[in-house]
N, C-alpha and C positions, 0 to 999 in steps of 0.2 A: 638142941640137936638140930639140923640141918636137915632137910630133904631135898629129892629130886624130883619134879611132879612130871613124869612118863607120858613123852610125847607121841604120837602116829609115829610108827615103826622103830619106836625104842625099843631095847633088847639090854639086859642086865650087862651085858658085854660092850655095849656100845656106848653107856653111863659108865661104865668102867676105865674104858677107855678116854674119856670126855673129862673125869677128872684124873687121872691120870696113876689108878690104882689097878690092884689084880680083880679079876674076876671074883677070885675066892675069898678077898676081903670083902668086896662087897656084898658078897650073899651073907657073909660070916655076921656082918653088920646086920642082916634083914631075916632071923629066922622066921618072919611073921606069914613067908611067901615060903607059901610050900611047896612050889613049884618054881622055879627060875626062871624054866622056857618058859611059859607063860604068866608074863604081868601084861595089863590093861594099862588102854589110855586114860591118864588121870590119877592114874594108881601112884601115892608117897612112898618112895625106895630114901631110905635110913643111908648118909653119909657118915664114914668117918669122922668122929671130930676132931683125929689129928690132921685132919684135910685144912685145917682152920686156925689162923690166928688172929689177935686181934692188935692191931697198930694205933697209936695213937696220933695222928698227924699235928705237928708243933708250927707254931708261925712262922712263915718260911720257908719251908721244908715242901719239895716237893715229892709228889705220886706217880703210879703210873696203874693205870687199872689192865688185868689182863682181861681182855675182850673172849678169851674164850670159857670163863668163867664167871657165873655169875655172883655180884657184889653186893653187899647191901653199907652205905656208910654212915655210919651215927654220927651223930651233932649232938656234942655233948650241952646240955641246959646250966 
């Protein structure tokens, strides 16, 4: 599962919007927050996991990372 770790002046709506989902999914994902209006700095907000796939990059083949989302890429052993 994926998180979002809630920066100074994030707002559920504004993580919402930043990956590129409804408000209502992303609460729907988080009923751990009883509250919407109010999450803390720090606080893990629950992404969709179909926000995610996973690609395998072949020799050759090039990428392109979107900078406005954050990436994590494995190197397979």
């Amino acid at each position: 599962m994926q998180t979002h770790t809630v920066q100074k002046g994030g707002t559920m709506w504004k993580i919402a919007r930043m990956y590129g989902i409804t408000l209502d999914q992303l609460i729907a994902e988080n009923p751990q927050i009883p509250d919407p209006n109010r999450i803390t700095v720090g606080m893990k907000v629950y992404l969709p996991t179909s926000l995610f796939t996973i690609h395998t990059v072949k020799a050759g083949e090039r990428y392109k990372v979107d900078r406005l989302r954050s990436c994590k890429l494995y190197r397979p052993r």
